[in-house]
N, C-alpha and C positions, 0 to 999 in steps of 0.2 A: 593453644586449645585446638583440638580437632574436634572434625564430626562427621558421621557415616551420612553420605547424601542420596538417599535412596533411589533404587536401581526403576527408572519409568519406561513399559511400552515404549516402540517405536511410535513417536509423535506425527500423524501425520498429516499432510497438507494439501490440501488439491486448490489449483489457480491455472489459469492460462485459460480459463472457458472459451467452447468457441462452437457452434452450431451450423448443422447444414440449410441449405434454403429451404428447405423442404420441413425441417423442424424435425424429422425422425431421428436425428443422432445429432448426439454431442461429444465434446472431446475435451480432456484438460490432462495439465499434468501435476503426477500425485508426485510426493517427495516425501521420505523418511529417512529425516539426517543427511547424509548426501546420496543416497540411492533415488535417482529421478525416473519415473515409470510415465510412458504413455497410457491412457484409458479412452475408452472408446463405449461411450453408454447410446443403447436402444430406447428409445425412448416411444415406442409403438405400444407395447402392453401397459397398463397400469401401472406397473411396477416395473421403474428401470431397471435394465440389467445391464451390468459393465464387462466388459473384456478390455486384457492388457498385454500390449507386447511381452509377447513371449518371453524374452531376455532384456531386461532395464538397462540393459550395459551395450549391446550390440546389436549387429543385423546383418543381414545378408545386402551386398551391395554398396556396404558406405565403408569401405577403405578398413574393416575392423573398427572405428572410431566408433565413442560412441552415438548415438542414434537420437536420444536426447537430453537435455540439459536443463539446467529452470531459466534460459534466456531463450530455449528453443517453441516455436509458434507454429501448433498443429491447427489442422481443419479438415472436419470430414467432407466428404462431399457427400451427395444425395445417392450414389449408387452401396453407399456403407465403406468404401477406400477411408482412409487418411493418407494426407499429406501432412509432412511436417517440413517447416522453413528452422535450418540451423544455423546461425554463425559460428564460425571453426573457432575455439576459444586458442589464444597464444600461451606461450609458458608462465606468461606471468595472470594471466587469466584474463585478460584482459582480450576483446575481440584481436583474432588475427590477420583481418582484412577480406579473406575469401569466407566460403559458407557450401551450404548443401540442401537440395529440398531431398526430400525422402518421401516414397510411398510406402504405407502399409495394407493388407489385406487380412480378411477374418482368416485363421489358419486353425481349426480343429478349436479349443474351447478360450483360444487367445488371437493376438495380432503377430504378423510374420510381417520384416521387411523384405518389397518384392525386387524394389530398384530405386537408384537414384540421381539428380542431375546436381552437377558440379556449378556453383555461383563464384565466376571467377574475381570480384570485386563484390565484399560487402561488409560491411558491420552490425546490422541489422537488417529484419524482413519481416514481413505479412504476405498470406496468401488470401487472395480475395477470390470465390467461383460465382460467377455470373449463376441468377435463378433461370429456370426454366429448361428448356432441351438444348442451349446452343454449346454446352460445356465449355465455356470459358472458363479460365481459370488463368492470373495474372499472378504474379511474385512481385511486390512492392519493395525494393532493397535501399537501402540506405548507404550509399558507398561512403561518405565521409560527411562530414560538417558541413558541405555545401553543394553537395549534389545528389541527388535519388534516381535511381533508372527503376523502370517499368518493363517486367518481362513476360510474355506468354510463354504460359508452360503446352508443349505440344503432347497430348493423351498417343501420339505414337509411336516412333524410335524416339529415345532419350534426346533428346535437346529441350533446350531455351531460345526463344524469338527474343532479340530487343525491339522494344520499342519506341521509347521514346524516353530521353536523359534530360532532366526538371533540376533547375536550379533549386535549392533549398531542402527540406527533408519533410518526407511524405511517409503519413499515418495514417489509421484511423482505416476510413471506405465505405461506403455505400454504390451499389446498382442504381443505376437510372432507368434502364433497361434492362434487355435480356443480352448484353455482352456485347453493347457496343460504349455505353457511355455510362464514364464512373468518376462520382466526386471524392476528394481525397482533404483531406486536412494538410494545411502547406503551412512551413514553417522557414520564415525565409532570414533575409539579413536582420539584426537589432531581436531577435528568438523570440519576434510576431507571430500570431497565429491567423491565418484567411483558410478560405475555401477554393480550391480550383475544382472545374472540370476537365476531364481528360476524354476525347475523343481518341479508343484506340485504332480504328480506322484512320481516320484524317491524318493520326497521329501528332497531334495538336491539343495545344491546354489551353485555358482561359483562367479569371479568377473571374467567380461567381458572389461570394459572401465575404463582405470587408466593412466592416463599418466606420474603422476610423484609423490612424497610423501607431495609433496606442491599445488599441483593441485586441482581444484575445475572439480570434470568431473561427466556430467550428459549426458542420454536418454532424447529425449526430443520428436521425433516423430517417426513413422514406417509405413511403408504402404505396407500390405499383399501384393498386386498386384506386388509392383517392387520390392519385399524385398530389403527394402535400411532402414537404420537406421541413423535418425538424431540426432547428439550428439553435447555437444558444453565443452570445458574446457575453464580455466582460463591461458592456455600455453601461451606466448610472441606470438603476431604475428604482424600481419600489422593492425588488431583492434582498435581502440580506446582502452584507458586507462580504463580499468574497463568493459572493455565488454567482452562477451566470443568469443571464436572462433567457429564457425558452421565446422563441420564435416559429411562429408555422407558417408555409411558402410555399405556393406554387408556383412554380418555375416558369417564366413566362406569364405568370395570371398576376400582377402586381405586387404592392408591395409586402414586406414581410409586419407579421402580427403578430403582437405579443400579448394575449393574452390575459388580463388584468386576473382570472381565479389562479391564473397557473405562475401569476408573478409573485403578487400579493401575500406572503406571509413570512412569517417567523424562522421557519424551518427551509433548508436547504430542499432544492428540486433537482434531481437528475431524471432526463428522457430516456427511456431503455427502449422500447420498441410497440411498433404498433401491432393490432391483431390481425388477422387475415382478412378481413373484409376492410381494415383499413377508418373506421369508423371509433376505434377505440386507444387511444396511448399509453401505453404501462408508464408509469412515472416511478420514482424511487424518490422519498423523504427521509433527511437526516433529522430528529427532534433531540438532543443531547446525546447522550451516546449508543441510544437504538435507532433503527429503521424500519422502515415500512414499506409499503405500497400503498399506491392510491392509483387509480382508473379517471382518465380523462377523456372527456367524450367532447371532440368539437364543435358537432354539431349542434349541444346544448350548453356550451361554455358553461359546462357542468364538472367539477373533481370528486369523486367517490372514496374515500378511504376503506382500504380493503384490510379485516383483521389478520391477526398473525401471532407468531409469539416472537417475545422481546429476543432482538438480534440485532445482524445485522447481516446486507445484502449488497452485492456487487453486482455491474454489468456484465459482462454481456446480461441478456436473455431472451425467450423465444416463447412466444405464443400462438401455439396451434391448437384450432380448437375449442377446448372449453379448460384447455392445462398450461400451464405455466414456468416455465422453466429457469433456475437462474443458482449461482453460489450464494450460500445461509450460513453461519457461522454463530455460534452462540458460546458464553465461556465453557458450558459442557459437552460442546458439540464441535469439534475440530470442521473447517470447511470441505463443505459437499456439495451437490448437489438435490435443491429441494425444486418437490414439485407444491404446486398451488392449482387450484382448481376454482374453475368461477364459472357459474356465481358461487361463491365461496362456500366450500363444504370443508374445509380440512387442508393440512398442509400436511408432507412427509419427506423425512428425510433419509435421502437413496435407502427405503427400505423400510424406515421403521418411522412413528411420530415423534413429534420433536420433544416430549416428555423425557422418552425414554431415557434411560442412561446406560453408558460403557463405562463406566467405571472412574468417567472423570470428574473434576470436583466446580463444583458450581458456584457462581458469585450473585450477590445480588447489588442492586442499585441502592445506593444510601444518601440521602441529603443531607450535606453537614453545614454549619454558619460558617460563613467567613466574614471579613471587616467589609467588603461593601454589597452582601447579599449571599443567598443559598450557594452554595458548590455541591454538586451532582463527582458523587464518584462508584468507583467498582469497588468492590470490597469480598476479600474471601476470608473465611475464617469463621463464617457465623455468627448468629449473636453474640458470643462471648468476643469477639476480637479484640477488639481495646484490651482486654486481660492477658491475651496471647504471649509469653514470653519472648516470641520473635516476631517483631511489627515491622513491616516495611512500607516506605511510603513512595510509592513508583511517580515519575515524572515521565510524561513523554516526550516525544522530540516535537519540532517546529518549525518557529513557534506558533505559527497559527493552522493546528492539528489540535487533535482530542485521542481520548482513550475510548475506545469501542466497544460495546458488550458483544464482543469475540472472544475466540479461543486464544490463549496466548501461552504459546508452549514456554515462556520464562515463567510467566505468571502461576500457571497450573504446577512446574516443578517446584515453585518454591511452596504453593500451598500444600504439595503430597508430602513437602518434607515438614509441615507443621508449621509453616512461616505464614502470619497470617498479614496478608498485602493491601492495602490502601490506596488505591490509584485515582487518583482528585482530576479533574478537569476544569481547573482553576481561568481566571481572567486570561482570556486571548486563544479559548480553547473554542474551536469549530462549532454549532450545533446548539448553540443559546441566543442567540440573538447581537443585532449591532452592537448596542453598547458592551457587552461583555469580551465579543470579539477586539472589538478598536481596541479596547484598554489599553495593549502592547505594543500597538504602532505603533513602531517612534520610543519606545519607551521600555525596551529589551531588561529584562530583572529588575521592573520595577514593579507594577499591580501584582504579576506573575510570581514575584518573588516573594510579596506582603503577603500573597494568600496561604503560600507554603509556609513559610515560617507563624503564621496564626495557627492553622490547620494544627501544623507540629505541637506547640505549642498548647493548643486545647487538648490535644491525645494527650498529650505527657502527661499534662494536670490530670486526667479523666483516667491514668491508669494506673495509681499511686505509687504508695514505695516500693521496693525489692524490687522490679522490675528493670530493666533495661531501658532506655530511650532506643528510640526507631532509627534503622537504616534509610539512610538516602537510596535510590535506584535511577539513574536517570544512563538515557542514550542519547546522542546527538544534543539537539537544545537542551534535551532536559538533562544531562550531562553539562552541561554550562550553568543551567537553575539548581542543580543539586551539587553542585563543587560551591556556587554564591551562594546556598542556603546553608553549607556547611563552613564559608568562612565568617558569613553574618552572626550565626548564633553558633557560634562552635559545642556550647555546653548542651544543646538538643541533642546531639543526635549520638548514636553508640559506633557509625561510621559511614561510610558514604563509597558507592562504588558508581564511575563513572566510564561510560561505554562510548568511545568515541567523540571528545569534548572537542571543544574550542573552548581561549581564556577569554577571547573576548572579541566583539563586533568587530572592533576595529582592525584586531589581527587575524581575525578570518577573512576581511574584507581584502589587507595586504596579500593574505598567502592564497584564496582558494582562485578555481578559475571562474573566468568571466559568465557563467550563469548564475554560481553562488553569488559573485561580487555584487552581480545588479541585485539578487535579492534580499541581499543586507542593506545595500544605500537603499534599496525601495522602502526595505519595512524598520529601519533603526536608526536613529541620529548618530552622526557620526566625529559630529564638531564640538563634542563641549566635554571639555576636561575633565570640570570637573565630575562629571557624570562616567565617562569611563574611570577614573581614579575609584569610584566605588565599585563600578563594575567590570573589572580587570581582575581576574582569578589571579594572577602573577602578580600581581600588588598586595593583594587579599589573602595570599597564601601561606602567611604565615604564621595566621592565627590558627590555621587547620590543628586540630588537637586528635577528632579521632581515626582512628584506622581506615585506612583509604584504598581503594581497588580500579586501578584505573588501564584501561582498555584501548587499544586502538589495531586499527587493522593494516596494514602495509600499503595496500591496495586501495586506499579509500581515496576515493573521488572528489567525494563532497567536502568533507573536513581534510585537511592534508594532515599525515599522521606528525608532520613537525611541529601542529601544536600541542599534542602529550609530549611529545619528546623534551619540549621547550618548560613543560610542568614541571615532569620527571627532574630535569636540572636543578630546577628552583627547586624542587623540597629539598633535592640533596644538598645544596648549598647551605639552606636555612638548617638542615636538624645534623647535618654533621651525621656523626654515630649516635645521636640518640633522638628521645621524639618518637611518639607513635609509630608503629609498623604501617609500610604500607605496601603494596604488591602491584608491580608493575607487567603489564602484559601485552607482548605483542601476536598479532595473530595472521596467518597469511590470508588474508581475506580481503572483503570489500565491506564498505559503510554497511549497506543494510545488512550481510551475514552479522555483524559484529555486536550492531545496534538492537540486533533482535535476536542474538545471541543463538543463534545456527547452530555453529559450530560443538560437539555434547561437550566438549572439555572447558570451553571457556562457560556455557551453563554450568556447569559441574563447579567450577571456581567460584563463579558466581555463588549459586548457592551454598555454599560451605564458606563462603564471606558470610554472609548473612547468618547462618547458623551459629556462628562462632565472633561477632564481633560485638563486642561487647567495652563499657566504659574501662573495665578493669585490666583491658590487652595491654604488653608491655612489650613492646618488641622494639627494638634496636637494630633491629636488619631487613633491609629492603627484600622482600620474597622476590624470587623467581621466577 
């Protein structure tokens, strides 16, 4: 069976935000497909206006290469320049060791590159510019797995100063001052998290914020006006399971405080930034799969929740003013740039309100039962979905992550094509509280996997006969939870397509490298038999009955692609020449391209799986 998979707009994406001291320009970069474009928005009028390099592909000064990438990290500065830090991608895509910063400048009704300096050792970088008139401006590069250098960028013939090479890997940044001293998030041996200070004078560090040898502790805002330093660790507190604790510090002035309004509750807390008089901290709260804002005032150990519409909202952001600036994302609203205004009159998105619509298709929030309480999901298709001829039921990855009421360019192709999708944020999903979170400690497709197969299970009954049973959809985890919920209940589902799996804990603990490894023994048991025997896709897989779509990318990092490989064997060993069709695909990419399905061909696949899989498919030969 075929089926035509309808031809969608360029989908597109802006991320990489990043803001001058001064708060009049910001910068990110837009991507449609693989065409990645710098932007450069004014943010002085009311209404922001964008400008974008001239040519997405090149520039004047950078060896004809391209100029930037989606790993490439621009920054405007306060006179309206950008700079952008590159690392030189190698042939297999992977960093090639050196890098480039690049200047750009406004040119007629877009951005022109003017010149650029050569990073003869890097894999990574940030550029941080000092506030005020001293123009600093430092390149934060990451040479390898165990060592960071710190360069000044000189504003007059092309070079780089070193200045000082720090064991570990350095991110993140804040000003202390106006360009002499800057805290940096330090990442050292055992993939701890502290704080150093960096005197670029002295040309000497310290660590400043550490709390314990198992601690995750980061800077995370400062505001010259009331010197106060907001920091947040991983310490036990009255937080949710998985969130940091927020801290305010002044440096020098004692110890650090943690506030009991800003610790205290249900829903996840991130620090974004304080407002210019330093008196007020923009906060960001996760409450199941929207976000918000809320306005913390310290002086009143007071938190304000500021209205909005249902989304969701990422860091950076900048507060100048009585405006607010930060990336919005909503499932009919691809990510942009929205302003907010306080005391709160209205929000807009680069241009227009967030009502409005461009033509894409909109989900809502649905509460459905499961065995031990409500499950909170996305759902497109309308009232009528359950009746849908094409139901799919999306899994995310993990496992301790959730689905977002964002845009999600898989998600929106398969509703354009009439597929109506289900996306559950089952036990061990972010954004509900500790007990629903914990559930999956330690216990990798077991709550997680009860919930899906109820879920399934209630749809089915709830959408009688003639129909079809619902596809699986899962990436990374949930490409492990959707290959286990399709060998558990094999008779649910009409097929199951799997974006980057592992079979199981215990053999991605063998094959992946050393930061996955710690984060399987951290969050999965790893010693009991019989617990993997049920949850070993490779043991399990031979009940697989229907039509299967399974995905991995060459390049992938996180999952090594030798465990599809190692699937792929086992079906064909089990079905011989016959047995459900299923369709094997490799992709030259990396995990997250793969997972979030980047790439338009393997979406393309994707949805024409979905379209077309049905209990009644008889195929005998492995696709292509």
């Amino acid at each position: 069976m075929t089926a035509a998979v309808p031809d969608l707009p360029g989908i597109p994406s802006r991320f990489g935000f990043a803001f001058s001291g001064n708060g009049r320009w910001a910068t990110c970069l837009s991507a449609v497909q693989e065409q990645v474009t710098l932007e450069r928005w004014d943010l002085a009028s009311a209404e922001p206006s964008r400008r974008a390099l001239g040519d997405p592909a090149r520039g004047e000064g950078d060896g004809g290469e391209a100029v930037v990438d989606r790993r490439s990290r621009p920054l405007p500065l306060d006179d309206g320049r950008v700079l952008v830090a590159r690392a030189a991608p190698g042939e297999d895509g992977t960093p090639a060791g050196h890098g480039t910063v690049v200047a750009a400048r406004p040119d007629g009704g877009g951005l022109a590159v003017t010149r650029s300096w050569p990073v003869p050792s890097m894999l990574a970088g940030h550029l941080l510019a000092a506030p005020g008139t001293s123009g600093t401006v430092v390149l934060v590069v990451v040479e390898d797995d165990r060592h960071s250098r710190i360069w000044r960028l000189s504003d007059g013939p092309p070079s780089l100063e070193p200045v000082l090479r720090i064991p570990g890997v350095l991110s993140g940044g804040v000003w202390l001052d106006d360009g002499r001293t800057l805290a940096l998030d330090h990442t050292g041996a055992g993939h701890r998290t502290d704080a150093i200070v960096v005197d670029l004078r002295e040309r000497t560090w310290r660590r400043v914020w550490s709390v314990a040898g198992t601690t995750t502790d980061r800077i995370v805002a400062y505001s010259p006006r009331s010197r106060v330093l907001v920091v947040t660790t991983s310490a036990p507190g009255d937080q949710p399971a998985g969130a940091r604790r927020i801290g305010l510090w002044s440096p020098g002035g004692g110890p650090v405080r943690f506030p009991e309004s800003l610790n205290r509750s249900a829903c996840s807390r991130t620090p974004l930034t304080f407002d210019e008089s330093g008196d007020h901290l923009l906060i960001g709260e996760v409450r199941g799969a929207t976000s918000r804002l809320a306005v913390y005032t310290p002086a009143r150990d007071r938190l304000e929740p500021m209205p909005g519409p249902p989304g969701t909202l990422w860091p950076p952001a900048s507060w100048t003013g009585d405006r607010i600036h930060l990336r919005f994302s909503a499932p009919h609203q691809p990510p942009t740039l929205a302003t907010v205004r306080r005391p709160a009159s209205g929000w807009s998105m680069a241009g227009r309100p967030p009502g409005a619509s461009a033509g894409w298709i909109g989900a809502e929030l649905v509460e459905l039962p499961g065995p031990a309480g409500p499950i909170e999901a996305i759902v497109y298709g309308g009232p009528g979905w359950r009746r849908s001829r094409r139901l799919v039921i999306a899994l995310h990855g993990g496992p301790l992550s959730a689905w977002r009421f964002e845009f999600d360019p898989l998600l929106q192709h398969l509703a354009a094509a009439g597929v109506a999708v289900v996306a559950p944020n089952y036990r061990g999903s972010t954004g509900y509280g500790e007990r629903h979170l914990r559930a999956v400690i330690g216990d990798w497709g077991g709550p997680d996997l009860e919930d899906v197969l109820h879920l399934a299970d209630a749809i089915a009954g709830s959408r009688g006969g003639g129909l079809p049973g619902p596809v699986l959809l899962g990436g990374s985890y949930g490409a492990y939870l959707a290959l286990l919920a399709a060998c558990h209940s094999p008779r649910l589902w009409s097929g199951c397509v799997a974006l980057a799996p592992f079979t199981s804990a215990a053999s991605l603990h063998r094959a992946a490298a050393a930061p996955v490894r710690e984060r399987v023994a951290r969050l999965n048991r790893l010693d009991d038999d019989e617990s993997r025997a049920r949850r070993d896709v490779l043991r399990l897989c031979g009940s697989l009955d229907a039509p299967l779509l399974l995905a991995h990318g060459v390049r992938d990092k996180v999952i090594p692609i030798g465990q599809s490989r190692a699937l792929r064997r086992r079906l064909l060993e089990l079905r011989g020449t016959g047995g459900p069709r299923f369709d094997y695909v490799e992709v030259d990419d990396d995990h997250t391209s793969v997972v979030e399905a980047w790439p338009p061909a393997l979406r393309t696949a994707v949805v024409r799986f979905c379209l077309t899989a049905e209990r009644t498919v008889d195929d005998d030969q492995e696709g292509r």
